[in-house]
C-alpha angles and dihedrals in degrees: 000000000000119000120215143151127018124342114184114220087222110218118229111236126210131203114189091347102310142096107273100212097175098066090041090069088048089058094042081048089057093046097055097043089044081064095247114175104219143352138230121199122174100032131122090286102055084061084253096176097057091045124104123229089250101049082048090058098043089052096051085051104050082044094050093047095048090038103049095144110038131056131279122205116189130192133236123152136136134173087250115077085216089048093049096043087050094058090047090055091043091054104031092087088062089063106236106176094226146359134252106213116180128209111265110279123210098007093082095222124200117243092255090054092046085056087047085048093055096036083053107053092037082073097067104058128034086212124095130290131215117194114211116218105186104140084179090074111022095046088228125087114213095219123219097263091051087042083056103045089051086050091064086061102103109237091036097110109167146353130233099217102198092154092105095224100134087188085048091051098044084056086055102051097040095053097038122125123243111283098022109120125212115217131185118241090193124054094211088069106045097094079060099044091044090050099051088052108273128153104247133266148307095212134208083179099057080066079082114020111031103160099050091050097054089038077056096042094038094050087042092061103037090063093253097131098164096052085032085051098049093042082050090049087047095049095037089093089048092057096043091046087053095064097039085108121001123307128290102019097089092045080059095049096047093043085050091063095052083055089241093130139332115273098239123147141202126242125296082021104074129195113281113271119251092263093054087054088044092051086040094054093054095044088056094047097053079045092056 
Protein backbone atom coordinates (compact mmCIF):
# COMPACT_ATOMS: atom_id res chain seq x y z
CA UNK A 1 0.00 0.00 0.00
CA UNK A 2 1.07 3.57 -1.20
CA UNK A 3 0.01 6.49 0.75
CA UNK A 4 -0.76 9.56 -0.92
CA UNK A 5 -2.96 12.79 -0.65
CA UNK A 6 -4.69 14.15 2.47
CA UNK A 7 -5.39 11.92 5.84
CA UNK A 8 -7.32 13.68 8.46
CA UNK A 9 -6.05 12.96 12.26
CA UNK A 10 -9.78 12.73 13.25
CA UNK A 11 -10.27 14.19 16.42
CA UNK A 12 -12.30 12.17 19.09
CA UNK A 13 -15.40 14.25 20.42
CA UNK A 14 -17.00 13.97 24.07
CA UNK A 15 -20.09 14.72 25.20
CA UNK A 16 -20.47 14.58 29.63
CA UNK A 17 -17.21 12.82 29.90
CA UNK A 18 -17.59 10.20 27.55
CA UNK A 19 -16.81 9.29 23.94
CA UNK A 20 -20.00 10.70 21.56
CA UNK A 21 -20.00 8.10 18.86
CA UNK A 22 -22.60 9.15 17.34
CA UNK A 23 -21.32 12.23 16.26
CA UNK A 24 -17.98 10.56 15.40
CA UNK A 25 -19.59 8.80 12.66
CA UNK A 26 -21.17 12.24 11.53
CA UNK A 27 -18.03 13.56 11.26
CA UNK A 28 -16.36 10.02 9.42
CA UNK A 29 -19.44 10.42 7.29
CA UNK A 30 -18.18 14.11 6.32
CA UNK A 31 -14.93 13.01 5.68
CA UNK A 32 -15.78 10.40 3.21
CA UNK A 33 -18.16 12.28 1.37
CA UNK A 34 -15.69 15.45 1.49
CA UNK A 35 -13.24 12.79 -0.80
CA UNK A 36 -10.73 12.44 1.74
CA UNK A 37 -8.12 10.00 0.95
CA UNK A 38 -7.49 8.38 4.10
CA UNK A 39 -8.26 8.53 7.65
CA UNK A 40 -6.40 8.47 10.93
CA UNK A 41 -8.11 7.67 14.00
CA UNK A 42 -6.25 7.29 17.34
CA UNK A 43 -3.65 9.62 16.87
CA UNK A 44 -2.64 12.82 18.99
CA UNK A 45 -5.13 14.36 17.80
CA UNK A 46 -8.03 11.99 18.73
CA UNK A 47 -6.81 12.73 22.52
CA UNK A 48 -5.30 8.66 22.32
CA UNK A 49 -3.58 8.65 25.89
CA UNK A 50 -6.59 9.49 27.82
CA UNK A 51 -8.72 6.89 25.78
CA UNK A 52 -9.76 3.55 27.08
CA UNK A 53 -9.30 0.27 25.12
CA UNK A 54 -12.81 0.08 24.67
CA UNK A 55 -13.55 3.50 23.47
CA UNK A 56 -10.19 2.69 20.86
CA UNK A 57 -11.96 -0.31 19.48
CA UNK A 58 -15.43 1.23 19.14
CA UNK A 59 -13.80 4.30 17.07
CA UNK A 60 -11.80 2.06 14.50
CA UNK A 61 -14.74 0.51 14.03
CA UNK A 62 -17.01 3.15 13.44
CA UNK A 63 -14.03 4.49 11.15
CA UNK A 64 -13.57 1.24 9.33
CA UNK A 65 -17.32 0.84 8.74
CA UNK A 66 -17.85 4.35 7.46
CA UNK A 67 -14.42 4.20 5.62
CA UNK A 68 -14.62 0.69 3.67
CA UNK A 69 -12.64 1.96 0.52
CA UNK A 70 -10.24 3.95 1.43
CA UNK A 71 -7.42 3.45 3.79
CA UNK A 72 -7.29 3.67 7.38
CA UNK A 73 -4.57 4.30 8.92
CA UNK A 74 -4.69 3.86 13.37
CA UNK A 75 -2.31 4.91 15.84
CA UNK A 76 -0.61 3.27 18.28
CA UNK A 77 1.74 4.06 19.19
CA UNK A 78 3.68 4.49 23.34
CA UNK A 79 6.75 5.24 24.40
CA UNK A 80 7.07 1.35 25.61
CA UNK A 81 7.76 -1.44 22.45
CA UNK A 82 5.20 -4.16 24.83
CA UNK A 83 2.67 -1.30 25.18
CA UNK A 84 2.71 -0.56 21.52
CA UNK A 85 2.62 -4.38 20.34
CA UNK A 86 -0.35 -4.86 22.70
CA UNK A 87 -2.36 -2.29 21.11
CA UNK A 88 -1.52 -3.72 17.72
CA UNK A 89 -2.70 -6.89 18.76
CA UNK A 90 -6.12 -5.10 20.65
CA UNK A 91 -7.14 -3.17 17.16
CA UNK A 92 -5.88 -5.67 14.27
CA UNK A 93 -9.21 -7.66 14.33
CA UNK A 94 -11.06 -4.26 13.25
CA UNK A 95 -9.02 -4.28 9.94
CA UNK A 96 -7.11 -0.78 9.82
CA UNK A 97 -5.02 -0.86 6.84
CA UNK A 98 -1.80 0.56 8.69
CA UNK A 99 -0.48 1.73 11.70
CA UNK A 100 0.59 5.16 12.99
CA UNK A 101 3.56 4.50 15.35
CA UNK A 102 5.07 7.44 16.93
CA UNK A 103 8.84 7.91 18.10
CA UNK A 104 9.20 7.12 21.63
CA UNK A 105 8.17 9.92 23.63
CA UNK A 106 9.68 10.73 27.12
CA UNK A 107 12.52 8.08 27.13
CA UNK A 108 14.72 10.15 25.22
CA UNK A 109 16.06 7.13 22.86
CA UNK A 110 19.30 7.26 20.84
CA UNK A 111 18.99 7.06 17.09
CA UNK A 112 20.12 3.77 17.06
CA UNK A 113 17.11 2.73 19.87
CA UNK A 114 14.33 4.72 17.84
CA UNK A 115 15.44 2.28 14.59
CA UNK A 116 15.26 -0.86 17.14
CA UNK A 117 11.94 0.57 18.18
CA UNK A 118 10.69 0.58 14.89
CA UNK A 119 12.44 -2.68 13.79
CA UNK A 120 10.85 -4.04 16.77
CA UNK A 121 7.58 -3.31 16.55
CA UNK A 122 7.55 -3.93 12.53
CA UNK A 123 7.87 -7.89 13.73
CA UNK A 124 4.63 -8.16 15.26
CA UNK A 125 2.24 -7.34 12.46
CA UNK A 126 2.60 -8.12 8.65
CA UNK A 127 0.50 -4.54 7.98
CA UNK A 128 2.15 -1.14 7.31
CA UNK A 129 3.82 0.80 9.32
CA UNK A 130 4.01 4.58 9.55
CA UNK A 131 6.77 6.02 11.63
CA UNK A 132 5.88 9.38 13.29
CA UNK A 133 8.60 11.86 13.42
CA UNK A 134 6.99 15.23 15.81
CA UNK A 135 10.11 16.36 18.07
CA UNK A 136 7.71 18.97 19.35
CA UNK A 137 5.91 16.27 21.39
CA UNK A 138 8.16 13.27 22.02
CA UNK A 139 11.35 15.49 23.10
CA UNK A 140 13.49 13.38 20.70
CA UNK A 141 14.00 14.17 16.43
CA UNK A 142 14.42 11.11 14.38
CA UNK A 143 16.91 12.56 12.19
CA UNK A 144 17.03 11.81 8.17
CA UNK A 145 19.73 9.01 8.30
CA UNK A 146 17.72 7.10 11.14
CA UNK A 147 14.18 7.96 8.92
CA UNK A 148 15.92 6.30 6.31
CA UNK A 149 17.29 3.37 8.00
CA UNK A 150 13.73 2.63 9.40
CA UNK A 151 12.49 3.03 5.75
CA UNK A 152 14.59 -0.11 4.63
CA UNK A 153 12.33 -2.27 7.31
CA UNK A 154 9.97 -4.02 5.11
CA UNK A 155 6.54 -3.19 6.14
CA UNK A 156 7.66 0.50 7.07
CA UNK A 157 5.94 2.18 4.39
CA UNK A 158 5.94 5.85 5.10
CA UNK A 159 6.83 8.63 7.68
CA UNK A 160 4.55 11.59 9.16
CA UNK A 161 7.23 14.37 9.39
CA UNK A 162 5.77 16.63 11.54
CA UNK A 163 9.84 18.23 12.83
CA UNK A 164 9.49 20.92 11.09
CA UNK A 165 13.02 20.86 9.68
CA UNK A 166 12.18 21.62 5.61
CA UNK A 167 16.16 20.82 4.84
CA UNK A 168 15.55 17.49 7.11
CA UNK A 169 12.69 16.62 5.20
CA UNK A 170 14.15 17.33 1.76
CA UNK A 171 17.13 14.62 2.93
CA UNK A 172 14.43 12.28 3.54
CA UNK A 173 12.54 12.44 0.37
CA UNK A 174 15.45 12.61 -1.86
CA UNK A 175 17.23 9.28 -0.33
CA UNK A 176 14.04 7.23 0.20
CA UNK A 177 13.63 3.96 -1.22
CA UNK A 178 10.76 3.11 -4.00
CA UNK A 179 7.41 2.75 -2.41
CA UNK A 180 8.21 4.98 1.10
CA UNK A 181 5.98 7.73 1.25
CA UNK A 182 6.87 11.42 2.91
CA UNK A 183 4.20 12.95 4.62
CA UNK A 184 3.89 16.28 6.21
CA UNK A 185 3.13 16.46 10.24
CA UNK A 186 2.40 19.85 9.96
CA UNK A 187 -0.29 21.36 7.38
CA UNK A 188 1.62 24.75 6.93
CA UNK A 189 4.26 22.88 5.13
CA UNK A 190 2.51 20.66 2.83
CA UNK A 191 2.65 23.18 -0.49
CA UNK A 192 6.60 22.68 0.26
CA UNK A 193 6.60 18.86 0.91
CA UNK A 194 4.62 18.37 -1.72
CA UNK A 195 6.93 20.44 -3.85
CA UNK A 196 9.84 18.91 -3.08
CA UNK A 197 8.22 15.71 -3.93
CA UNK A 198 6.41 14.42 -0.82
CA UNK A 199 3.67 12.38 -0.65
CA UNK A 200 0.77 14.75 0.89
CA UNK A 201 -0.60 15.38 4.65
CA UNK A 202 -1.85 13.99 7.68
CA UNK A 203 -4.09 16.95 8.53
CA UNK A 204 -5.41 18.40 11.78
CA UNK A 205 -7.07 21.05 9.39
CA UNK A 206 -9.01 18.74 7.25
CA UNK A 207 -11.00 18.16 10.99
CA UNK A 208 -12.63 21.26 9.79
CA UNK A 209 -12.31 21.86 5.75
CA UNK A 210 -12.18 18.83 4.06
CA UNK A 211 -13.06 19.69 0.89
CA UNK A 212 -10.80 22.48 0.43
CA UNK A 213 -7.91 20.43 1.64
CA UNK A 214 -8.33 17.73 -0.65
CA UNK A 215 -9.35 20.39 -3.47
CA UNK A 216 -5.06 21.93 -2.02
CA UNK A 217 -3.55 18.69 -1.85
CA UNK A 218 -5.16 17.51 -4.68
CA UNK A 219 -4.14 20.56 -6.82
CA UNK A 220 -0.48 20.31 -5.09
CA UNK A 221 0.02 17.02 -6.39
CA UNK A 222 -1.45 17.20 -9.49
CA UNK A 223 1.08 19.83 -10.53
CA UNK A 224 -1.42 22.59 -10.40
CA UNK A 225 0.73 25.13 -8.25
CA UNK A 226 -1.50 28.61 -9.04
CA UNK A 227 -4.83 27.12 -8.09
CA UNK A 228 -2.51 24.72 -5.16
CA UNK A 229 -0.90 28.32 -3.98
CA UNK A 230 -4.38 30.39 -3.59
CA UNK A 231 -6.12 27.57 -1.99
CA UNK A 232 -2.57 27.58 0.52
CA UNK A 233 -2.96 31.63 1.09
CA UNK A 234 -7.08 30.87 1.92
CA UNK A 235 -6.36 28.03 4.45
CA UNK A 236 -3.28 29.69 5.94
CA UNK A 237 -5.63 31.36 8.83
CA UNK A 238 -7.21 27.87 9.41
CA UNK A 239 -3.65 26.23 10.16
CA UNK A 240 -2.47 28.84 12.18
CA UNK A 241 -6.01 28.96 14.26
CA UNK A 242 -5.58 25.32 14.84
CA UNK A 243 -2.24 25.69 17.00
CA UNK A 244 -3.29 29.00 19.01
CA UNK A 245 -3.63 26.61 22.05
CA UNK A 246 -2.76 22.52 21.71
CA UNK A 247 -4.12 20.53 19.37
CA UNK A 248 -6.47 19.77 19.21
CA UNK A 249 -8.19 22.23 21.35
CA UNK A 250 -8.82 24.75 18.70
CA UNK A 251 -10.19 21.67 15.87
CA UNK A 252 -12.68 21.13 18.68
CA UNK A 253 -13.61 24.79 18.99
CA UNK A 254 -14.03 25.33 15.69
CA UNK A 255 -15.97 21.94 15.17
CA UNK A 256 -18.02 23.03 18.00
CA UNK A 257 -19.20 25.95 16.12
CA UNK A 258 -20.38 23.78 12.82
CA UNK A 259 -22.32 21.97 15.25
CA UNK A 260 -20.40 18.84 14.36
CA UNK A 261 -19.61 17.98 18.13
CA UNK A 262 -19.12 19.85 21.57
CA UNK A 263 -15.52 21.11 22.28
CA UNK A 264 -14.95 19.19 25.53
CA UNK A 265 -11.58 17.87 26.53
CA UNK A 266 -10.30 15.71 28.34
CA UNK A 267 -8.02 16.32 31.21
CA UNK A 268 -4.98 17.71 30.98
CA UNK A 269 -6.42 19.08 27.63
CA UNK A 270 -8.85 21.83 28.72
CA UNK A 271 -12.03 23.89 26.37
CA UNK A 272 -10.69 26.57 24.10
CA UNK A 273 -10.47 29.92 25.75
CA UNK A 274 -12.91 32.64 24.67
CA UNK A 275 -10.31 34.17 22.30
CA UNK A 276 -9.68 30.73 20.43
CA UNK A 277 -13.73 30.58 19.77
CA UNK A 278 -13.57 34.20 18.87
CA UNK A 279 -10.30 33.53 16.09
CA UNK A 280 -12.08 30.48 15.12
CA UNK A 281 -15.16 32.19 14.43
CA UNK A 282 -13.55 34.54 12.15
CA UNK A 283 -11.44 31.82 10.34
CA UNK A 284 -14.78 29.96 9.58
CA UNK A 285 -16.51 32.97 8.44
CA UNK A 286 -13.47 34.24 5.47
CA UNK A 287 -13.71 30.39 4.68
CA UNK A 288 -17.43 30.60 4.10
Amino acid sequence: MILRGCGTALVTPFRDGKVDFEAYGKMVRRQVEAGIDFLVPLGSTAETPCLEDDEKVELLRIARELCPDKPVVVGVGTNSPAATVRNIRLLEPLGPDAYLVVVPYYNKPTQEGIYRYFAHVAEATSKGIVAYNVPGRTGTNMKAATTLRVATIPNVIAVKEASGDLAQVKEVIDGRPEGFSVLSGNDDQTLQIISDGGDGVISVASNIAPGLMEEFVSAALGGDLAKASELDRKLMPLYDGCFVESNPIPAKAGLSLLGLCTAEMRLPLTEAVPSTFDAMKRILADLD
